[in-house]
C-alpha positions as CSV (number, residue, x, y, z in Angstrom):
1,X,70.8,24.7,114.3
2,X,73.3,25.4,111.6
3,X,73.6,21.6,110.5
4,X,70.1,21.0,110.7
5,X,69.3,24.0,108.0
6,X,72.0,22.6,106.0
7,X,70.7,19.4,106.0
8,X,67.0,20.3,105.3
9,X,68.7,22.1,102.5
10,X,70.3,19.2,101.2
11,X,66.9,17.0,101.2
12,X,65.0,20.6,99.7
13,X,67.9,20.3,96.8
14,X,67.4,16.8,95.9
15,X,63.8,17.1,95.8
16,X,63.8,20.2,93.3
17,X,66.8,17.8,91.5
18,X,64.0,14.9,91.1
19,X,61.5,16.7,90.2
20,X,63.2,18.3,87.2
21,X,64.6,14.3,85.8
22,X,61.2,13.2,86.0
23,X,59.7,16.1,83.8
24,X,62.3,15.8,81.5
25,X,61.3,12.0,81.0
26,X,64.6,10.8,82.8
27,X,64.6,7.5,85.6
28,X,67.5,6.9,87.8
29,X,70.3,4.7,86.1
30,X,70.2,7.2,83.5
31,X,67.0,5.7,81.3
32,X,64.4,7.3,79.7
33,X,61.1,7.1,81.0
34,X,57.8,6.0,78.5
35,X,55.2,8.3,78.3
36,X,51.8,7.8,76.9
37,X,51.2,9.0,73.2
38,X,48.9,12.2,72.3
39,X,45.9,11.9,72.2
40,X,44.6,12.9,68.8
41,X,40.9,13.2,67.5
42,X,39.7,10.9,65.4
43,X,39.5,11.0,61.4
44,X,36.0,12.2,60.0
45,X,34.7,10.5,57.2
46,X,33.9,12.4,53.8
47,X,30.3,12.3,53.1
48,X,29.5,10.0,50.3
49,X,28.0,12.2,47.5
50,X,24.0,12.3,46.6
51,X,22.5,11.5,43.3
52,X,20.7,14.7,42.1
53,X,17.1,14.7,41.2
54,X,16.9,14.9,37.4
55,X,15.3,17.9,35.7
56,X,14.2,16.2,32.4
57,X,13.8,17.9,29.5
58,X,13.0,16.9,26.4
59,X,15.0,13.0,27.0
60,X,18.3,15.4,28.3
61,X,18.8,16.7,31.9
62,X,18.7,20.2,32.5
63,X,21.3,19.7,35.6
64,X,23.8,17.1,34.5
65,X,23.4,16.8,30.7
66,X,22.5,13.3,30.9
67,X,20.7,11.5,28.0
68,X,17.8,9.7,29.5
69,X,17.9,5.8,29.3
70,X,13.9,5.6,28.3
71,X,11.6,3.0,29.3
72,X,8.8,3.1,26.9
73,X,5.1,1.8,28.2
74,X,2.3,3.3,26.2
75,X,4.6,5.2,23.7
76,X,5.8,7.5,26.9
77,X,8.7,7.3,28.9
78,X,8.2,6.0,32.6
79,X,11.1,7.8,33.4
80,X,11.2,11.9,31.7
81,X,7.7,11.3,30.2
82,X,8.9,12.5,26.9
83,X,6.6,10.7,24.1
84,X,8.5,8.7,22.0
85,X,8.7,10.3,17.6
86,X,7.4,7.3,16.3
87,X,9.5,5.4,13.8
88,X,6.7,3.7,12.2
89,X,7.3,0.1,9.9
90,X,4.5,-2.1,8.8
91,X,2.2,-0.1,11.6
92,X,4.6,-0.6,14.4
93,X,7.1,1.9,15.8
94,X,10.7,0.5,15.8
95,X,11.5,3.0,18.8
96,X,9.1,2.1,21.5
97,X,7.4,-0.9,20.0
98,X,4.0,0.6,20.3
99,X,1.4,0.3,17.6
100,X,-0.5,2.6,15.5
101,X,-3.5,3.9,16.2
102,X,-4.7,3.8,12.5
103,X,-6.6,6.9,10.7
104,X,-7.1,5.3,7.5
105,X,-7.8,7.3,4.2
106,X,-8.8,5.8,1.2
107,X,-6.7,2.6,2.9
108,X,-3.6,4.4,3.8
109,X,-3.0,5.5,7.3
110,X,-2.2,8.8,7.8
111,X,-0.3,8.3,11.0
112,X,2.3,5.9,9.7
113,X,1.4,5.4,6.0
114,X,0.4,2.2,6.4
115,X,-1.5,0.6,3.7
116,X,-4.7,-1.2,5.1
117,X,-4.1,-5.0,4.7
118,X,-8.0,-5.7,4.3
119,X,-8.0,-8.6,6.6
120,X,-11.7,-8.8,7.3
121,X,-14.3,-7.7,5.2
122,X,-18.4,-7.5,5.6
123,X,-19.6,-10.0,3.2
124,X,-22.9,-8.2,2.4
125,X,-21.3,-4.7,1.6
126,X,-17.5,-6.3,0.7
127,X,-16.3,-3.1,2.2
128,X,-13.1,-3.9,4.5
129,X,-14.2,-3.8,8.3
130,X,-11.2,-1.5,9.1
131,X,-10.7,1.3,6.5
132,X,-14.2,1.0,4.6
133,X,-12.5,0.7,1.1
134,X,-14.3,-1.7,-1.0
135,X,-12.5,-4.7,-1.1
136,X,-13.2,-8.4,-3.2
137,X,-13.4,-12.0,-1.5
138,X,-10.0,-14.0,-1.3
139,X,-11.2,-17.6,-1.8
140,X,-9.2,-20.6,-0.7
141,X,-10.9,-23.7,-1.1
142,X,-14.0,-22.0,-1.7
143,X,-14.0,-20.1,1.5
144,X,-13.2,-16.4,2.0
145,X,-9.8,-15.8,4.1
146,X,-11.4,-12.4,5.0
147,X,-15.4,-12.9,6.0
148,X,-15.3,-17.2,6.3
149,X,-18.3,-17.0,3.5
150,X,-18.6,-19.0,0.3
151,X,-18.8,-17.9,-2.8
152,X,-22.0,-16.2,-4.5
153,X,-23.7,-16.8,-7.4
154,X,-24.9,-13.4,-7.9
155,X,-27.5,-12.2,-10.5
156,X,-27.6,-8.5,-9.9
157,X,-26.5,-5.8,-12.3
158,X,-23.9,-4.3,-10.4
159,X,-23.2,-0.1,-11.2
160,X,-19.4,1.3,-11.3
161,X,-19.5,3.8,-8.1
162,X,-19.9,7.2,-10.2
163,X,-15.9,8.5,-9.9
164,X,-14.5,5.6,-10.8
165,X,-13.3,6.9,-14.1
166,X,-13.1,10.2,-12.7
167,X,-10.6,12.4,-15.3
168,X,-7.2,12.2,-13.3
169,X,-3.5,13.8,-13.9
170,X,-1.9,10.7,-12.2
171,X,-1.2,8.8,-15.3
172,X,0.2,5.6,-15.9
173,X,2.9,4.2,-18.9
174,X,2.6,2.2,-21.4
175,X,5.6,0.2,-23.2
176,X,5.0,-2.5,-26.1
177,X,6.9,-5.2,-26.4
178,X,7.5,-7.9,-29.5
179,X,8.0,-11.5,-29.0
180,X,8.7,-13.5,-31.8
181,X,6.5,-16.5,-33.0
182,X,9.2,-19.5,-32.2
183,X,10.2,-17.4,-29.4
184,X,13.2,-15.8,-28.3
185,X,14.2,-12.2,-28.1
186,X,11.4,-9.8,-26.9
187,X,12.3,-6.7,-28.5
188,X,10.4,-3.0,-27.3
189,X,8.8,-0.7,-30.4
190,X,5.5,0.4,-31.5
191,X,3.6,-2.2,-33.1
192,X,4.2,-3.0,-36.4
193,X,1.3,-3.9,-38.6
194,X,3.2,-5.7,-41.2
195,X,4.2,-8.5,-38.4
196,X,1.4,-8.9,-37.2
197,X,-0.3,-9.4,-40.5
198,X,2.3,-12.0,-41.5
199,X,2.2,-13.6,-37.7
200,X,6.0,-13.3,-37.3
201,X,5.2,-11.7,-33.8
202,X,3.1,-11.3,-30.9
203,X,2.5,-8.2,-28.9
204,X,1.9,-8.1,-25.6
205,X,1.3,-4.0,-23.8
206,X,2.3,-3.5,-20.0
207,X,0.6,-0.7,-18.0
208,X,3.0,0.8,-14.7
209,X,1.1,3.1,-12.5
210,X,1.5,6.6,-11.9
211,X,4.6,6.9,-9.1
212,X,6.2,3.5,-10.4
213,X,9.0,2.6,-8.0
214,X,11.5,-0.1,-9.4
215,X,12.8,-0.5,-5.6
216,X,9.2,-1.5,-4.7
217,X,7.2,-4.8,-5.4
218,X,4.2,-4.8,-7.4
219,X,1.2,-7.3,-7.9
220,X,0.9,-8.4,-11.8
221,X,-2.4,-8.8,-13.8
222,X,-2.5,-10.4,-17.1
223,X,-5.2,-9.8,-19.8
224,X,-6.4,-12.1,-22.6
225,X,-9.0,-10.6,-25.3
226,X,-11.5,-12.4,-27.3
227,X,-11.2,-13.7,-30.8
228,X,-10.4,-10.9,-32.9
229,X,-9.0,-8.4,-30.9
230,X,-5.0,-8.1,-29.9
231,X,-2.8,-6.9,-27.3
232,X,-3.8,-3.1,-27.5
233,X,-7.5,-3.8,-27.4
234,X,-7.6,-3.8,-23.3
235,X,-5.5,-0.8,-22.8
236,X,-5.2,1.2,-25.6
237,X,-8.3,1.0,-27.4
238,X,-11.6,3.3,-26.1
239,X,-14.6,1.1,-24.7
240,X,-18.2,1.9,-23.3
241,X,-17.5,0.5,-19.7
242,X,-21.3,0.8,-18.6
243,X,-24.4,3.1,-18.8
244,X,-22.5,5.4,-16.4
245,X,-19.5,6.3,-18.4
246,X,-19.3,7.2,-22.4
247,X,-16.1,5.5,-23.6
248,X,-12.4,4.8,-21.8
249,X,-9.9,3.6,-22.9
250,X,-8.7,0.5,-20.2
251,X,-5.3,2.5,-19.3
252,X,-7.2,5.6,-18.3
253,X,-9.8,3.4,-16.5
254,X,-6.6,2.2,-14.7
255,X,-5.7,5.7,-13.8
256,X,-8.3,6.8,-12.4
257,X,-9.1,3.5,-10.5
258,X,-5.7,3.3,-8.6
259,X,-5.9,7.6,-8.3
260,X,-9.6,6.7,-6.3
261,X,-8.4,4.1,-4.0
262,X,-10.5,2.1,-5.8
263,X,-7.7,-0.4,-6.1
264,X,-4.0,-0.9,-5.4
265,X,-1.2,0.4,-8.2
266,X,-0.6,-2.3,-10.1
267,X,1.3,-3.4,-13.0
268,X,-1.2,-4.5,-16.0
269,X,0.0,-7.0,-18.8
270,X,-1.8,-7.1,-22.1
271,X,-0.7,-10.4,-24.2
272,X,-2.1,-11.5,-27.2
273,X,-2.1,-15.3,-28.8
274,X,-2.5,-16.7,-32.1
275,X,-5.7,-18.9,-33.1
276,X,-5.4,-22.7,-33.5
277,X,-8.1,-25.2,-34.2
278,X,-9.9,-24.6,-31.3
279,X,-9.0,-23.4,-27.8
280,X,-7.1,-26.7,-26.4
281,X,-4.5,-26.1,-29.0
282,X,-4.2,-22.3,-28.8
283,X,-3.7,-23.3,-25.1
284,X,-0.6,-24.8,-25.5
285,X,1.2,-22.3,-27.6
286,X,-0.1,-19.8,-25.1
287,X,1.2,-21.0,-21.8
288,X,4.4,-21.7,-23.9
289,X,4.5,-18.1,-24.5
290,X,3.8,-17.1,-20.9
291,X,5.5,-19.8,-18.9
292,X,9.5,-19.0,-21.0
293,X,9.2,-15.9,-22.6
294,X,6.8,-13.1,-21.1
295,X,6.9,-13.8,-18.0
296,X,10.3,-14.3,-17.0
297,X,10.6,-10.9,-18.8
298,X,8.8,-9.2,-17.0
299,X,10.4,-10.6,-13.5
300,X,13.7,-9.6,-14.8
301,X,13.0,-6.1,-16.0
302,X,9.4,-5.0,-13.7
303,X,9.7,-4.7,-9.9
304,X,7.5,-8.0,-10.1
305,X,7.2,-10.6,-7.1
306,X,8.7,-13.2,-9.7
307,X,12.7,-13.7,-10.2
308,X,14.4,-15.6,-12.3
309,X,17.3,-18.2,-11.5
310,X,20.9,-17.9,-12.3
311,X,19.5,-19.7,-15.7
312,X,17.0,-17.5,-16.6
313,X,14.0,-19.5,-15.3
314,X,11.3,-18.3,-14.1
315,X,10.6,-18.9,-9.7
316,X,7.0,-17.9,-9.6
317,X,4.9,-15.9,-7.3
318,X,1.6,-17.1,-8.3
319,X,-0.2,-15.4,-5.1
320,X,1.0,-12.4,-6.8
321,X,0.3,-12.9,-10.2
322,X,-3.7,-13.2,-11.9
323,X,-5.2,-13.7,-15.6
324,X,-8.4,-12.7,-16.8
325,X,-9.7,-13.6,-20.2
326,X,-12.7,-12.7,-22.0
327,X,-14.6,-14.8,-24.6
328,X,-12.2,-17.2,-26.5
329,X,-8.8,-15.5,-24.1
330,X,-11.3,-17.1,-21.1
331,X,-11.8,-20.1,-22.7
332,X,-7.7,-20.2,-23.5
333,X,-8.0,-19.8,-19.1
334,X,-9.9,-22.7,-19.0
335,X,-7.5,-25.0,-20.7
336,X,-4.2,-23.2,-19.1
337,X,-5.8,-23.0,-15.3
338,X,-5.3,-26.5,-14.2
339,X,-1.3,-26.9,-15.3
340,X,-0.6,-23.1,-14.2
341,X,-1.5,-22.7,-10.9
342,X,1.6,-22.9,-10.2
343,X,2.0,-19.1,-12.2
344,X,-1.4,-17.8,-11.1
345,X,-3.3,-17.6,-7.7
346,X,-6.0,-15.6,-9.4
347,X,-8.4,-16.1,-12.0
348,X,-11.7,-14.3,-13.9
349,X,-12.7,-16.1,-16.5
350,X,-15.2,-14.3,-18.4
351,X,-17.8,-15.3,-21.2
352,X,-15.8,-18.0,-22.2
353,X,-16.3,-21.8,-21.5
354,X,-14.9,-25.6,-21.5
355,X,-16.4,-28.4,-23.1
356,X,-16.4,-31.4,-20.3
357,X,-17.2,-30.6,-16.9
358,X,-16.1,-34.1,-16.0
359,X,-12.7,-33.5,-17.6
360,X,-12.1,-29.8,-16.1
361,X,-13.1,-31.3,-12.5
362,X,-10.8,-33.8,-12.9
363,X,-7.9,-32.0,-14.6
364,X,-8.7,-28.9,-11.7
365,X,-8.1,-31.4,-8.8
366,X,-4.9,-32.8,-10.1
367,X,-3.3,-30.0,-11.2
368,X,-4.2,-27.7,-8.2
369,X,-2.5,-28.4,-4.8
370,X,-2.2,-27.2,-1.1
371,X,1.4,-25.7,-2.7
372,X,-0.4,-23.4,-5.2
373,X,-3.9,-23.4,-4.2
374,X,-6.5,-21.4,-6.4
375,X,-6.9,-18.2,-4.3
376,X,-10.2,-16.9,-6.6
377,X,-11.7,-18.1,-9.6
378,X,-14.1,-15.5,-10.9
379,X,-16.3,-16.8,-13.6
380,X,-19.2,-14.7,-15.1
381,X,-21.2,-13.9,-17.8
382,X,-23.8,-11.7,-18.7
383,X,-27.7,-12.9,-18.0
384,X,-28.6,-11.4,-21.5
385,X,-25.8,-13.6,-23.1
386,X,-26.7,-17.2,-25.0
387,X,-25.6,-19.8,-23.1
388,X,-26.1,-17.8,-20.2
389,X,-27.9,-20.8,-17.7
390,X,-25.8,-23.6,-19.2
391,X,-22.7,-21.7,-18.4
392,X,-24.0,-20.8,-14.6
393,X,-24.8,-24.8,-14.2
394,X,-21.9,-25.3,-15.4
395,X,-19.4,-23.3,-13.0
396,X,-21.6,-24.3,-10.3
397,X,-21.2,-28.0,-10.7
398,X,-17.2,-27.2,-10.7
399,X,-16.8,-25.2,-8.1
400,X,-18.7,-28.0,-6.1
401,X,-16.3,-31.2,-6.9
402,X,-13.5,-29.2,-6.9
403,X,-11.2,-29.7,-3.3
């Protein structure tokens, strides 16, 4: 009984001694036993973050500050719907790209200050389809570039509208200039009767507008008087312009013209000539005068169209450039029109005609080109004036045989 307990004693000891190597991660021989890793809970991922929704206001967001990137349909942003502040150039907003919804005024927007280009006209009316300013035909091989009609022959007496020499505070300059008979340095002064009595000069006036912007580009009309009469007679001297008016004088008609809307600012050139035996040769002394001496001037010291070259010739403009004579200065036209078209696009010719229609037809045609096409050539007279019927046959057979 006594060795029996000690021997279940024994096997009870070894047990217990078992027991406690394997929970300590001993085997027999002395190794350690493996045991299986913890188990650990897997890692979470962090939550990507959300794009807020914007709260536009005014192109910036109220939440995060950001400018917004517009998308412009319409002049309105798909995206904030902020409307664009239209930058405007030539009627087109350089911003958004969208174009102006024009609210012309005497033929300036008011939106963007566009000036109305007068593209189309009504041909009965001549008042511009767009801005309803009163506009003339722009002829080009005897058809208008703005209604597609011919010319008219008209035989109307045609009324100045009644403000059109409406008193205005808007006045233009004047500045006279002397150019010297063989030519050479034009020289600025009032006019000096003594010279002109002994011909050592010629005189020639130039009208600026009221607001005259050197950094701008200006259109250039010339004037030619009749026999008799000098530089200072179209701008300076007072006339009876019709039934309507008492008398202006031309640079006050200007005025108050360009202050109506009634036409564009413009810079107005009055030249004078001497008299030779006839108009031919007074011609030739004329477009002398013009072609090296007053023009170029006036390109290289008037915010003209012209230039001049790095020799001090004149590059012409001639769509920007027009003469009209009266009496023997449109007779002078006559003979300079056909080997200056390359100075002038524009022409009125007035109470003043040409010998040989045969001649002028043929000298017209040569001299005039698809480079410097004749844009309009206005020729009128008065019904009441001799000649009157010869003159109108006359123009009529040229303006047929000429291309």
């Amino acid at each position: 009984m006594h060795k029996k307990n000690t021997r279940t004693l024994g096997v009870l000891t070894a047990l217990a001694l078992l027991l406690s190597m394997a929970a300590c991660g001993v085997q027999e021989g002395g190794g350690r036993a493996l045991s299986a890793p913890e188990a650990t809970a897997p890692e979470t991922p962090a939550p990507e973050p959300t794009e807020h929704i914007h709260d536009w206001q005014h192109g910036v967001c109220t939440i995060c500050e950001e400018n917004c990137e517009h998308v412009w349909e319409d002049g309105v942003c798909t995206i904030c719907e902020e409307n664009c502040e239209h930058v405007w150039e030539d009627g087109v907003c350089t911003v958004c790209g969208a174009s102006c919804a024009h609210h012309w005024d005497k033929g300036v927007c008011r939106i963007c200050g566009m000036a109305c280009p007068h593209e189309h006209h009504d041909p009965n009316t001549g008042l511009c389809t767009a801005c309803l300013m009163p506009v003339g035909h722009s002829y080009i091989n005897l058809v208008c570039t703005r209604c597609g009609e011919g010319p008219a022959f008209v035989e109307t007496t045609k009324e100045y509208p009644a403000d059109a020499a409406a008193p205005t505070d808007r006045k233009g300059k004047l500045e006279t200039y002397h150019l010297p008979r063989t030519g050479g340095e034009i020289i600025s002064g009032a006019r000096d009767p003594e010279a002109y009595e002994d011909r050592k000069m010629l005189d020639f006036v130039v009208y600026t507008p009221y607001g005259y912007d050197p950094a701008e580009r200006y259109n250039v009309l010339i004037l030619t008087p009749g026999a008799g009469h000098n530089a200072h007679y179209w701008l300076e001297r007072a006339n009876r312009v019709s039934s309507a008016f008492g008398r202006v004088r031309g640079a006050e008609l200007l005025d108050s013209l360009i202050a109506g809307g009634y036409t564009e600012p413009l810079i107005v050139v009055a030249v004078e000539y001497y008299l030779h035996d006839g108009p031919e040769q007074s011609a030739v002394y004329f477009e002398q005068n013009l072609r090296w001496f007053i023009l170029p001037f006036l390109a290289e010291n008037y915010a003209t169209y012209a230039t001049v070259d790095e020799y001090g010739i004149l590059v012409p403009s001639p769509e920007h450039f027009a003469l009209v004579g009266a009496s023997y200065g449109a007779m002078i036209g006559w003979q300079i029109l056909p080997d200056c078209a390359d100075l002038f696009s524009y022409w009125g010719l007035l109470s003043g005609a040409f010998k040989h229609n045969e001649e002028m037809i043929a000298r017209i045609n040569a001299g005039v080109g698809e480079e410097t096409p004749i844009r309009m050539l206005y020729a009128g007279d008065g019904k009441l004036a001799p000649g009157y019927s010869a003159y109108r046959n006359r123009i009529k057979q040229v303006t047929k045989e000429c291309a």
